[in-house]
C-alpha positions as CSV (number, residue, x, y, z in Angstrom):
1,X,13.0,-74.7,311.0
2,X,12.6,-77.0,313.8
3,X,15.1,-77.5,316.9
4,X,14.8,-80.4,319.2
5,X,15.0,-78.6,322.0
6,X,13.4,-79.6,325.5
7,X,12.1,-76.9,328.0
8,X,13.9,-77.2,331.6
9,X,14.3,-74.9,334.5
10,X,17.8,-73.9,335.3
11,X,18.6,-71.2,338.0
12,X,22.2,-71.3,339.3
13,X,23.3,-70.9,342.9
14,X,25.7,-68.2,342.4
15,X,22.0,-66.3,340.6
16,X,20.1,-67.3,343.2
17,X,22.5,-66.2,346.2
18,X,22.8,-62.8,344.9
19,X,19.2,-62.4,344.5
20,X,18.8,-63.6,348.3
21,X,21.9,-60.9,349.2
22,X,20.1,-58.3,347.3
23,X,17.0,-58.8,348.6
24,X,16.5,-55.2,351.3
25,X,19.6,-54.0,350.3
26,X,18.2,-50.4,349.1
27,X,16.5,-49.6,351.8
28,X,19.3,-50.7,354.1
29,X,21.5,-48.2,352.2
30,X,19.0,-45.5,352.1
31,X,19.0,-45.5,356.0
32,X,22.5,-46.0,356.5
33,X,22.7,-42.4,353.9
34,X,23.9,-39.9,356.0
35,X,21.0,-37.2,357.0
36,X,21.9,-34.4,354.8
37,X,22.4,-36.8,351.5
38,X,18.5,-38.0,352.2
39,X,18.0,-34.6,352.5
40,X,19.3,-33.9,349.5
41,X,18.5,-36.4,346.9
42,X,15.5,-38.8,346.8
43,X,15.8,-42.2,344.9
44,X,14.1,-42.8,341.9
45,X,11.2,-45.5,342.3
46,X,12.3,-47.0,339.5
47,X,15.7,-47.6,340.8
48,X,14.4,-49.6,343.5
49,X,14.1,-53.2,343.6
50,X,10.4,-55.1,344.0
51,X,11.6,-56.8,346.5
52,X,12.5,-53.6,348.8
53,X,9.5,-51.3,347.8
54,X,7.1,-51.8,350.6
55,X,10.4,-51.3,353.0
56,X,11.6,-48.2,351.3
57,X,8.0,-46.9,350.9
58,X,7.7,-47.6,355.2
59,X,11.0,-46.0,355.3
60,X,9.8,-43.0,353.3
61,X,6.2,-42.8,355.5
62,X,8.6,-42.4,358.4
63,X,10.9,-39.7,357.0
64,X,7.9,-37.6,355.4
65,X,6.4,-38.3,359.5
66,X,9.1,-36.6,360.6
67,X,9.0,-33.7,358.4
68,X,5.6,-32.9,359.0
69,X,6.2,-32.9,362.8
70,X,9.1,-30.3,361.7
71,X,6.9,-28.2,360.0
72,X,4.5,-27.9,362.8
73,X,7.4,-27.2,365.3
74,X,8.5,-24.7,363.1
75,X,5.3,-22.8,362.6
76,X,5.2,-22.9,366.2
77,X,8.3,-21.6,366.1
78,X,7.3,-18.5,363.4
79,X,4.2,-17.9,365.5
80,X,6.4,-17.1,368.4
81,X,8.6,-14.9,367.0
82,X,5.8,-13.2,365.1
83,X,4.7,-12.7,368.6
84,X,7.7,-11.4,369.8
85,X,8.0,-9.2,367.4
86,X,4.8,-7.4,367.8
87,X,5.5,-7.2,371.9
88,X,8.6,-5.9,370.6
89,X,7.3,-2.9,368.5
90,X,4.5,-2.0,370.8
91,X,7.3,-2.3,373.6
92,X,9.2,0.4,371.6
93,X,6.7,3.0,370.4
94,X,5.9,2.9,374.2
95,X,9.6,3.4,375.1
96,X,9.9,6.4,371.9
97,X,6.9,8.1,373.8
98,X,8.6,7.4,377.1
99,X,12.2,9.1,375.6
100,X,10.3,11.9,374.2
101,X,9.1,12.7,377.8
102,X,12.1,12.7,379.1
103,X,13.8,14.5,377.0
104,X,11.5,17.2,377.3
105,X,12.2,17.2,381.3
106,X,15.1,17.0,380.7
107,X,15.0,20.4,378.9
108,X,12.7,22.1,381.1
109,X,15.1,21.1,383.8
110,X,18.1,22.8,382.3
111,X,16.1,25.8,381.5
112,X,15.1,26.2,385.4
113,X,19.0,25.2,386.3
114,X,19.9,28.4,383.8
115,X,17.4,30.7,385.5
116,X,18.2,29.5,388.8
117,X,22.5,30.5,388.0
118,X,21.2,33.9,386.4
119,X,19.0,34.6,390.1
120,X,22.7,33.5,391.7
121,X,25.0,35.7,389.9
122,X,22.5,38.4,390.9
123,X,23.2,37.6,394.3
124,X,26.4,36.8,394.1
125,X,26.5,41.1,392.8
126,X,24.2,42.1,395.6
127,X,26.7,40.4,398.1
128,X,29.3,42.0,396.9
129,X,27.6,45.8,397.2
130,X,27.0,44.9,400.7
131,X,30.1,44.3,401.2
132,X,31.7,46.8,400.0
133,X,29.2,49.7,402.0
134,X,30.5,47.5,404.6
135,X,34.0,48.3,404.0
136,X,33.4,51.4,403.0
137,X,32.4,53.1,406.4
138,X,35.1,54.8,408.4
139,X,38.0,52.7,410.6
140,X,36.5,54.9,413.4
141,X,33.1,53.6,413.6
142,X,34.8,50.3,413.5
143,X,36.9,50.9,415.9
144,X,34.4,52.8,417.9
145,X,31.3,50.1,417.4
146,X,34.7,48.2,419.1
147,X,34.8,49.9,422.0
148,X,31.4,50.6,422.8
149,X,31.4,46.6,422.7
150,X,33.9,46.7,424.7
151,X,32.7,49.0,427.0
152,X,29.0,47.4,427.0
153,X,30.5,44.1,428.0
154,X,33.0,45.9,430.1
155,X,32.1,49.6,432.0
156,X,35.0,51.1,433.4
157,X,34.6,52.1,436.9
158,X,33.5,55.7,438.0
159,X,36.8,56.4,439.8
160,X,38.9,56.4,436.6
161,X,36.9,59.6,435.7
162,X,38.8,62.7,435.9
163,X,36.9,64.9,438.5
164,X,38.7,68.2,437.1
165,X,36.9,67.1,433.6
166,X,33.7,65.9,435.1
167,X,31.7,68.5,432.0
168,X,33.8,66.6,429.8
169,X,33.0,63.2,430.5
170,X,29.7,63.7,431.0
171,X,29.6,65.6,427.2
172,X,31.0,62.8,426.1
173,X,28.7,60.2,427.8
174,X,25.6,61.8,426.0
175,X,27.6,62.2,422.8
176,X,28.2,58.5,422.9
177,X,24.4,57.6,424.0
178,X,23.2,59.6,421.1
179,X,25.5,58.1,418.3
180,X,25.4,54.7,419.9
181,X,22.1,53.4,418.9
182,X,22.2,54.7,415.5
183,X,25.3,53.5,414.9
184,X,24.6,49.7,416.5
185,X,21.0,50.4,414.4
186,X,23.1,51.0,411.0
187,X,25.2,47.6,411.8
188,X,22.2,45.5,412.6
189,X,21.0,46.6,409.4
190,X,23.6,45.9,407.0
191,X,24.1,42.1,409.5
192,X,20.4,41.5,408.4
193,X,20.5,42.2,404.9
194,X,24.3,40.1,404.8
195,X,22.5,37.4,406.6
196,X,19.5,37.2,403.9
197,X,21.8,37.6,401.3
198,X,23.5,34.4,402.2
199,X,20.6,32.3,403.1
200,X,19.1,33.4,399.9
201,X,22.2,32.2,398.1
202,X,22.8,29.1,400.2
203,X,18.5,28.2,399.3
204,X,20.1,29.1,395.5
205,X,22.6,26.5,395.8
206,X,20.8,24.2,397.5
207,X,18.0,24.2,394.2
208,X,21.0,24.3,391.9
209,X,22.3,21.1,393.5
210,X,18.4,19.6,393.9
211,X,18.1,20.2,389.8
212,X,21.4,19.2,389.0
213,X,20.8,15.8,390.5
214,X,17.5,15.5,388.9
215,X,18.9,16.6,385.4
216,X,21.4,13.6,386.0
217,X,18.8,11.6,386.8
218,X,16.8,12.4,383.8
219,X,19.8,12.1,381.3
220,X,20.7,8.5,383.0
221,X,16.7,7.9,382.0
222,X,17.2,9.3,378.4
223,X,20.4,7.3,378.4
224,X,18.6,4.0,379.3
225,X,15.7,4.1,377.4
226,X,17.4,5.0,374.5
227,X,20.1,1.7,375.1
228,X,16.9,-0.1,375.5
229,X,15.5,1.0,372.3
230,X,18.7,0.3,370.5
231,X,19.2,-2.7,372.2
232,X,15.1,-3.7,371.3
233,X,16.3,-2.6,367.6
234,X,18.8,-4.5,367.5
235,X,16.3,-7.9,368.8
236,X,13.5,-6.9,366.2
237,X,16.5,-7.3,363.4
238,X,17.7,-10.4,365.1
239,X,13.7,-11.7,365.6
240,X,13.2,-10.4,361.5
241,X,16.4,-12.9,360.5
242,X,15.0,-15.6,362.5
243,X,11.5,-15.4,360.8
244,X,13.0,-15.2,357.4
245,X,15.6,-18.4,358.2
246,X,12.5,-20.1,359.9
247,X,10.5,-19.3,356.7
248,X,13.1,-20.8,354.4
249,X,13.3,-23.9,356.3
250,X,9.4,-24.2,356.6
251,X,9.8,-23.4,352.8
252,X,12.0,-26.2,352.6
253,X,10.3,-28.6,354.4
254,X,7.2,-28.2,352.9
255,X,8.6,-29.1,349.1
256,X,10.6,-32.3,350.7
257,X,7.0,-33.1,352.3
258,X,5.7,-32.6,348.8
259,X,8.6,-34.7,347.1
260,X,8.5,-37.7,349.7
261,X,4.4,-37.6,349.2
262,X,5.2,-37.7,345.1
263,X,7.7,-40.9,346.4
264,X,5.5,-42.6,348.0
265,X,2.7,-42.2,345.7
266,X,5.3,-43.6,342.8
267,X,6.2,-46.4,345.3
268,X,2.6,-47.2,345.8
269,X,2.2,-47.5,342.1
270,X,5.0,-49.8,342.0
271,X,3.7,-52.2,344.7
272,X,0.6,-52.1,343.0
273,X,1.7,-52.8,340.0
274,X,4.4,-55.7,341.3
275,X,1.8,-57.0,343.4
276,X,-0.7,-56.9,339.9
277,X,2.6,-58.7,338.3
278,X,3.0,-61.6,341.1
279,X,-0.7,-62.2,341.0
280,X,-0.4,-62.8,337.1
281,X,2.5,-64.5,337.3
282,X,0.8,-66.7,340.3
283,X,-2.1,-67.5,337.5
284,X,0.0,-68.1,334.9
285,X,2.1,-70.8,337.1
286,X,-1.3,-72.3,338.4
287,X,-2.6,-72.8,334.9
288,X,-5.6,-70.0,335.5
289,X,-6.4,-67.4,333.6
290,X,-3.7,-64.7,333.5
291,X,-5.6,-61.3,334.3
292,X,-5.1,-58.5,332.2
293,X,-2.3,-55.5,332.7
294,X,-2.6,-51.7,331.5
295,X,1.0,-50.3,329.7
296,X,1.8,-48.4,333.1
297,X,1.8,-51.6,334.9
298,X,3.7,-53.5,332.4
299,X,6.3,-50.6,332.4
300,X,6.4,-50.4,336.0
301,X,7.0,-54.1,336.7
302,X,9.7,-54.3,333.6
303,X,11.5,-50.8,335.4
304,X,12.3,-53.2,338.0
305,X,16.5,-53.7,336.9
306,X,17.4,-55.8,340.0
307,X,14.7,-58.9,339.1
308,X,15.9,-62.6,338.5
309,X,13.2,-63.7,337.4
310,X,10.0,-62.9,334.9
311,X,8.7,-59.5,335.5
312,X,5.2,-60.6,334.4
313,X,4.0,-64.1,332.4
314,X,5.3,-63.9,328.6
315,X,1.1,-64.0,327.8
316,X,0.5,-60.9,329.6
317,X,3.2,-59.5,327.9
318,X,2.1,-59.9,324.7
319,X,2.3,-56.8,322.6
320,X,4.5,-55.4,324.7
321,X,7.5,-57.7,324.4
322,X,10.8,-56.2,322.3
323,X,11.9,-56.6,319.0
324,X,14.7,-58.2,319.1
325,X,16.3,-56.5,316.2
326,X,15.0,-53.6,313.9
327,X,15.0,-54.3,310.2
328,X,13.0,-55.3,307.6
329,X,11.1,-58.7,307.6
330,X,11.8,-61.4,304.4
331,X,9.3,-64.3,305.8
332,X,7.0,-64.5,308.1
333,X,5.2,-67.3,309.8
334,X,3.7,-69.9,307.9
335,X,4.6,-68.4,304.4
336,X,6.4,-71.1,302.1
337,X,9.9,-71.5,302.8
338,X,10.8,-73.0,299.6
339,X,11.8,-76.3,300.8
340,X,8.0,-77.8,300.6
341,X,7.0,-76.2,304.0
342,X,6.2,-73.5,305.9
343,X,8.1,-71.3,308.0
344,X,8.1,-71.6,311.7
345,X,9.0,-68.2,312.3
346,X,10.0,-65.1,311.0
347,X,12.7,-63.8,309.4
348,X,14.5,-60.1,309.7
349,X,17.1,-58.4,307.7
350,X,19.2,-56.5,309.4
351,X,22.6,-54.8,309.1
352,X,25.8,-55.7,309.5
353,X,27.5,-56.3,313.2
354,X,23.8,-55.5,314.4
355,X,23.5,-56.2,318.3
356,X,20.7,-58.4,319.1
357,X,18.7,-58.1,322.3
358,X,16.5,-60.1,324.3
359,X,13.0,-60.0,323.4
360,X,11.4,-61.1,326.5
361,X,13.2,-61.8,330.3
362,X,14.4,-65.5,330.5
363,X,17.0,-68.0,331.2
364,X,19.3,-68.9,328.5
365,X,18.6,-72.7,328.2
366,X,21.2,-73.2,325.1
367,X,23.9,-71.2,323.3
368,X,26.2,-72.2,320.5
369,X,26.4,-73.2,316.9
370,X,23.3,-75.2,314.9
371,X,23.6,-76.7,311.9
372,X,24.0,-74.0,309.0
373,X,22.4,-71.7,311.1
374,X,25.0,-70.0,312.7
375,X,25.1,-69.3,316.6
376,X,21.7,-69.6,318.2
377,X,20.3,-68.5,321.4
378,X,17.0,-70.4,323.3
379,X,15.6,-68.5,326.1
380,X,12.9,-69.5,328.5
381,X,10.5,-67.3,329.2
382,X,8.7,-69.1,331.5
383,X,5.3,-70.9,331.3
384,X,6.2,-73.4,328.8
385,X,7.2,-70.6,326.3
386,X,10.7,-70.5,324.4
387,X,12.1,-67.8,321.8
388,X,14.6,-69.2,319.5
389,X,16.8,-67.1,317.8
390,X,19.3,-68.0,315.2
391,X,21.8,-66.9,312.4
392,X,24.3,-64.3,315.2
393,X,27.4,-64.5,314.9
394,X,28.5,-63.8,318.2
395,X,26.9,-64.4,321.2
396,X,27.1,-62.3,324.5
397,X,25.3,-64.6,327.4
398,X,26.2,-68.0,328.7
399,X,23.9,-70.9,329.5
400,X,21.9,-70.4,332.5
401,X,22.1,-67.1,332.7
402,X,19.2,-65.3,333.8
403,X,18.9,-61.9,330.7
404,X,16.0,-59.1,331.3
405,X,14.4,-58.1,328.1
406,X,16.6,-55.8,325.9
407,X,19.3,-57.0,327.0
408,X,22.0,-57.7,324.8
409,X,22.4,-61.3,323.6
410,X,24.8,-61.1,320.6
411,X,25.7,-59.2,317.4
412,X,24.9,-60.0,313.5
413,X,27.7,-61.4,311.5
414,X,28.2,-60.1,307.8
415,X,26.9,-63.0,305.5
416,X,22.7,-63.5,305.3
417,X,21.7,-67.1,307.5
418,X,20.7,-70.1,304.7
419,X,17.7,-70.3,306.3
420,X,16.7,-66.4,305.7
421,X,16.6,-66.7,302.1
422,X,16.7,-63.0,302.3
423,X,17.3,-62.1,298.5
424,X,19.8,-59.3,299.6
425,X,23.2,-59.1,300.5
426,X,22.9,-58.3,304.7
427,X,23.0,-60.4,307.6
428,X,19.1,-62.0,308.4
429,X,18.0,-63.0,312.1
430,X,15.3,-66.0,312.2
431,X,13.1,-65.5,315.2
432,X,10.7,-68.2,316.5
433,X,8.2,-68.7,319.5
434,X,7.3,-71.9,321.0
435,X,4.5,-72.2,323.0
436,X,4.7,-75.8,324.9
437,X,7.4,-77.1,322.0
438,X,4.9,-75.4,319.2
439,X,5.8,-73.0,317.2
440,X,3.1,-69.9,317.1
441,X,3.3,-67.2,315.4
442,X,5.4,-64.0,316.9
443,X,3.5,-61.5,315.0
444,X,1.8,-59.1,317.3
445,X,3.7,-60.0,320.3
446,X,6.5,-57.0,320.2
447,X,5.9,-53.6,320.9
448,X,4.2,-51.3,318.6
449,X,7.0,-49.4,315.9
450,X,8.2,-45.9,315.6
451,X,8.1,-44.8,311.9
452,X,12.0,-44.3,312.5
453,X,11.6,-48.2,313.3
454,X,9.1,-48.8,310.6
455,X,11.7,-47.8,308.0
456,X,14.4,-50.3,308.9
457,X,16.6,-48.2,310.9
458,X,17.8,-48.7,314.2
């Protein structure tokens, strides 16, 4: 088969001015995420397009920055608290020792406040003996202790004696000197020991009150240090919740440090690989020689779904490119093709209403129906390199359309092409490879098979 087609260059505006409004788009929507959705979720490098990589990897440096600045803060923070905490339990054996001491005062005050009202309720008895010998002499000694103080302050005068009873009053004069000191002895006496007694009981009171006040003082002690120790409990718990939140966050922080470094090693793969990609492609458009590219790079630069354009030159692709369709081959290149020549391509069966897909990125240069071969689609690839394919029966894409490879460019009909000479009964897709308007042949340009795809299924 041979189709006069030329090569040409097409690349619409509308393509080109959504690649231009694409272009930084990610990472402007990554910082325009609100903090606890980057929090949450990290993009997938793969999602990302080439052209915002380097920003999004910078954008990534400066979260994963900030994190690590958090995680310093907050061991600060857990070295504090730690800190606190320890003050906070030697604070409160300190304070248990200090509560234990004055609880024991505390006891050995009540215990001297006990002995103190037993040594009162003995005087408080005593008193009340004295007391009652006091009431217990005769009215007459009152009453005569009252006139001899009467007559002490008081003599009468020697002319009220009567000087017919002169014996008399004289007897009686000596009576009353005799009894008179012993009497005024017997009442100084019982004054003294009534005036012990009550300083003895007023010292009594006085100590009462002096360890009364002291045991209130020494309760109000117990009472504070033991509010203080609560209150200290109560901080330690509030200090242990602390640590354990701060932990979890330092926890947390650490594995986003750890996925944001995975990121942004994955990004740096990606630009290197991009940058390996533009560098080939760069060759390849210069007419050098194209360098070679490892799978991962390949896969990288192909991950990219935003690109308009070639992910890497066809050549470098070679071997890595996608079947178009999965089935069976009936010719291949340069076998007879039972006109007198040889084939130009190759020819696949496949089954009925089979989707086709693009076997390498490309613009669509031409779509529609040629001769008997049903609909055909022509991609550029780039580099003076076309890939025909021919016998669909519908096709998907429109002319100067930009397709990534595998993307889907049609479906099969029901009837095998003429030109497939299949010698079955399917549908047959003709594939063919131009390199600078020769055909070469397309073996060993696609991927290597599965044995699923090896036996014909797809």
């Amino acid at each position: 088969m041979s189709l006069p087609v030329g090569l040409f260059h097409l690349r619409s505006i509308h393509v080109a001015a959504l690649a231009a409004l694409g272009a930084g788009s990610f990472a402007l929507a990554l910082l325009a995420m609100p903090l606890n959705a980057q929090e949450d979720a990290l993009p997938d490098p793969v999602d990302i397009p080439a052209a915002d990589l380097e920003q999004t990897a910078g954008d990534v440096q400066g979260d994963l920055d900030m994190v690590r600045g958090e995680i310093n803060l907050g061991a600060d923070r857990i070295e504090a608290i730690r800190a606190e905490i320890e003050a906070l339990d030697g604070d409160a054996t300190q304070l248990g020792v200090e509560l234990t001491a004055a609880a024991q005062r505390v006891d050995l005050a009540d215990t001297d406040i006990r002995q103190i009202e037993e040594r009162l309720q003995a005087l408080f008895a005593e008193e009340q003996m004295v007391r009652s010998r006091l009431d217990g002499h005769d009215r007459s000694i009152s009453n005569l202790l009252a006139s001899l103080q009467r007559i002490s302050v008081s003599p009468p005068p020697a002319m009220i004696v009567d000087p017919a009873d002169a014996l008399g009053a004289a007897r009686a004069a000596l009576l009353l000197g005799a009894v008179l000191p012993q009497l005024q002895q017997k009442a100084d006496t019982v004054t003294e020991d009534l005036n012990a007694l009550l300083a003895l009981k007023q010292t009594a009171l006085e100590e009462a009150d002096r360890l009364n006040a002291n045991l209130m003082t020494l309760n109000e002690e117990r009472l504070r240090i033991a509010t203080i120790i609560e209150a200290r409990q109560r901080g330690l718990e509030w200090l242990n919740e602390d640590l354990l939140r701060e932990q979890a966050e330092a926890q947390a922080l650490a594995d986003r440090a750890t996925s944001l470094e995975q990121l942004i090693e994955s990004l740096d793969t990606r630009i290197a690989a991009v940058t390996a990609a533009d560098e080939a492609t760069r060759a390849a458009n210069a007419g050098e020689t194209i360098p070679t590219l490892d799978p991962e790079t390949l896969a990288l630069a192909f991950a990219d779904t935003a690109r308009t354009e070639p992910a890497v030159p066809i050549a470098a692709a070679r071997g890595y490119l996608t079947a178009p369709v999965r089935g069976a081959p009936v010719t291949t290149y340069g076998a007879a093709d039972g006109f007198g020549g040889t084939a130009k391509g190759l020819t696949v069966s496949t089954q009925e209403d089979a989707m086709i897909v693009a076997p390498a990125d490309g613009w669509v240069v031409y779509t529609g129906p040629f001769l008997n071969y049903g609909q055909i689609v022509i991609l550029n690839a780039g580099q003076d390199y076309l890939l025909v394919l021919a016998g669909l029966d519908t096709v998907s894409v429109e002319r100067g359309a930009f397709v990534q490879m595998g993307t889907s460019v049609g479906t099969m009909g029901e009837a095998p092409g003429d030109e497939a000479d299949s010698g079955g009964s399917g549908p047959a897709l003709y594939i063919e490879l131009r390199e600078g308007g020769v055909p070469i042949d397309p073996e060993g340009w696609w991927a290597a098979r599965t044995e699923q795809q090896e036996s014909g299924t797809s």
